[in-house]
C-alpha positions in Angstrom: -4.7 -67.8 -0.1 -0.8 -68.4 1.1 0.3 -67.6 -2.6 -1.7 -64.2 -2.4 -0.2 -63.1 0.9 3.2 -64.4 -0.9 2.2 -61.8 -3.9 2.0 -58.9 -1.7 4.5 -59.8 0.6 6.5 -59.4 -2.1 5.1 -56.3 -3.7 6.0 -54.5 -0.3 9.5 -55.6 0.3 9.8 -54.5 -3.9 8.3 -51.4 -3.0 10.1 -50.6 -0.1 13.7 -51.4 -1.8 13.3 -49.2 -4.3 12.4 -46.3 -1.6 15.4 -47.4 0.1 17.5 -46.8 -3.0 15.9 -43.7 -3.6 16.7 -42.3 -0.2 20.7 -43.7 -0.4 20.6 -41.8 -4.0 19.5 -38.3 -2.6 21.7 -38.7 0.4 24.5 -39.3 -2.3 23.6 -36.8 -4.4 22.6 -34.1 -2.1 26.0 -34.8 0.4 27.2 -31.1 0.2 24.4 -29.0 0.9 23.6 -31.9 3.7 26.9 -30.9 5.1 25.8 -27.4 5.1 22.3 -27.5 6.4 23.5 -29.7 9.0 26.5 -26.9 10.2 23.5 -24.0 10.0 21.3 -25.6 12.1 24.0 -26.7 14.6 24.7 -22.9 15.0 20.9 -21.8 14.6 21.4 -20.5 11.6 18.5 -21.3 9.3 17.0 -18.4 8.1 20.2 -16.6 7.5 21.3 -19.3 4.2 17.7 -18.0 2.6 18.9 -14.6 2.6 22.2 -15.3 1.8 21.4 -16.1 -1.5 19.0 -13.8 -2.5 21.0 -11.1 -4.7 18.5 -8.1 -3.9 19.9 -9.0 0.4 23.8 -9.4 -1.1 23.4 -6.0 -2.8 21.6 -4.3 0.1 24.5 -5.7 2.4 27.0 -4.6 0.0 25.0 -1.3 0.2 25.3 -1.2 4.3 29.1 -0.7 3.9 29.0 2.1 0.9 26.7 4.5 2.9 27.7 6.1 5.8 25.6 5.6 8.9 24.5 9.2 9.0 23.6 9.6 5.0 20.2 9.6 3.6 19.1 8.3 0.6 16.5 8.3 -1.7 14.9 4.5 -3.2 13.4 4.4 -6.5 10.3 1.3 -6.3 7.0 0.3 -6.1 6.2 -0.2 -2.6 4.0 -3.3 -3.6 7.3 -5.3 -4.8 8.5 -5.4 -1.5 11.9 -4.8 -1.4 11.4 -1.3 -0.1 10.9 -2.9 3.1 13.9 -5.7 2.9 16.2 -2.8 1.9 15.0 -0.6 4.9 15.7 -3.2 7.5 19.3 -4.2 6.2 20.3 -0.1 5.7 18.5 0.8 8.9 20.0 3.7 10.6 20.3 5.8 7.7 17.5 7.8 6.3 15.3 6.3 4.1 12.9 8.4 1.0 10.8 5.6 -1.2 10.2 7.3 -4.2 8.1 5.6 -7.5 10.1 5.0 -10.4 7.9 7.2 -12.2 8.7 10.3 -11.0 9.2 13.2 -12.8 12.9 14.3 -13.3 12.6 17.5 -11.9 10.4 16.3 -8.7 13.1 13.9 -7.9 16.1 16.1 -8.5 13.7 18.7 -6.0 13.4 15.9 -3.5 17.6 15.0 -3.3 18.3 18.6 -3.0 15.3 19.2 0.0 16.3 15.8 1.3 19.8 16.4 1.2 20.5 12.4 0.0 23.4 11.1 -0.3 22.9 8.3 -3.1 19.9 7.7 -5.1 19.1 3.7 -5.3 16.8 2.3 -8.1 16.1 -1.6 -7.4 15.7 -2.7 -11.0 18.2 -1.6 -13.5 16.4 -3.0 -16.1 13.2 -0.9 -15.5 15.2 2.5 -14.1 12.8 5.6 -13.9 12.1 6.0 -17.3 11.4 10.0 -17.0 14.1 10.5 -15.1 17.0 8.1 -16.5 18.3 10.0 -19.0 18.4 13.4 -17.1 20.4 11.7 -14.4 23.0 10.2 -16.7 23.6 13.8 -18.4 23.7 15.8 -14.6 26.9 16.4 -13.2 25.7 16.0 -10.1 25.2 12.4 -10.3 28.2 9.8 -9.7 27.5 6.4 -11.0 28.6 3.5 -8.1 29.6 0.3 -10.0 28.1 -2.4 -7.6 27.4 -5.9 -8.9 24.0 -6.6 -8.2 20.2 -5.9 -9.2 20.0 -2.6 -9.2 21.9 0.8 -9.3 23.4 3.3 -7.6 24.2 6.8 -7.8 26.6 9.4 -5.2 25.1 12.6 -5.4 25.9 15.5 -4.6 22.7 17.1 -3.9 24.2 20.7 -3.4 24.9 21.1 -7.6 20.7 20.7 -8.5 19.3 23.7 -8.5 15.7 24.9 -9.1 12.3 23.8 -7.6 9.8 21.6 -8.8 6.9 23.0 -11.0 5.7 20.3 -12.8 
């Protein structure tokens, strides 16, 4: 019976030693962002690294400084991504149109001009409005804003489209 007890006596302090080691490897290994955490949560800020390194919040913050407080814009998405609400709270004073990527050309250039936007935003550069793309690269009125980020931006100058929407 005392050799049993010995057995898993020993199978726990085994056990435990290796969890031990583990710990004093992730401490070792994870050091830096330790460091970090520890600094964020001294200054209650938590929440803030999350965003931080999301590119969609860098390029909306980037965004915040381009527009003007008093411009409106117009923000190609799907409202079920939700972005269109992350971008809304980050550019908040200025005014905000959510239009769906698939929007006709000529309803969108309708809706800048009745809008009077400023810059047209499209989240996703890889899946730009595919009706509309093309006829916004060829108008004049149409400025392309090299930002680094996810999606793309355009300075317009709403008062060059003309016509209405018929489609």
């Amino acid at each position: 019976m005392m050799q049993l007890h010995n057995w898993r006596s020993l199978l726990v302090k085994g056990l435990l030693f290796i969890w031990g080691l583990q710990i004093i490897w992730l401490a070792w290994y994870f050091t830096p962002e330790v460091q970090d955490l520890a600094w964020r949560v001294s200054h209650w800020q938590v929440g803030a690294a999350i965003r931080r390194e999301d590119p969609f919040f860098q390029w909306c913050t980037s965004l915040a400084s381009l527009i003007p407080r008093h411009a409106t814009y117009v923000f190609l998405d799907n409202y079920e991504a939700g972005k269109e609400i992350q971008a809304r709270y980050v550019l908040s004073p200025r005014r905000h149109i959510l239009l769906s990527p698939d929007v006709p050309a000529s309803f969108l250039f309708y809706s800048l001009r009745r809008e009077k936007a400023s810059f047209l935003l499209i989240r996703n550069q890889e899946q730009g409005p595919a009706p509309a793309l093309s006829a916004i690269h060829r108008c004049p009125a149409f400025q392309p804003v090299h930002l680094p980020g996810p999606g793309l931006v355009f300075r317009v100058d709403y008062r060059r489209l003309q016509g209405d929407f018929y489609d």
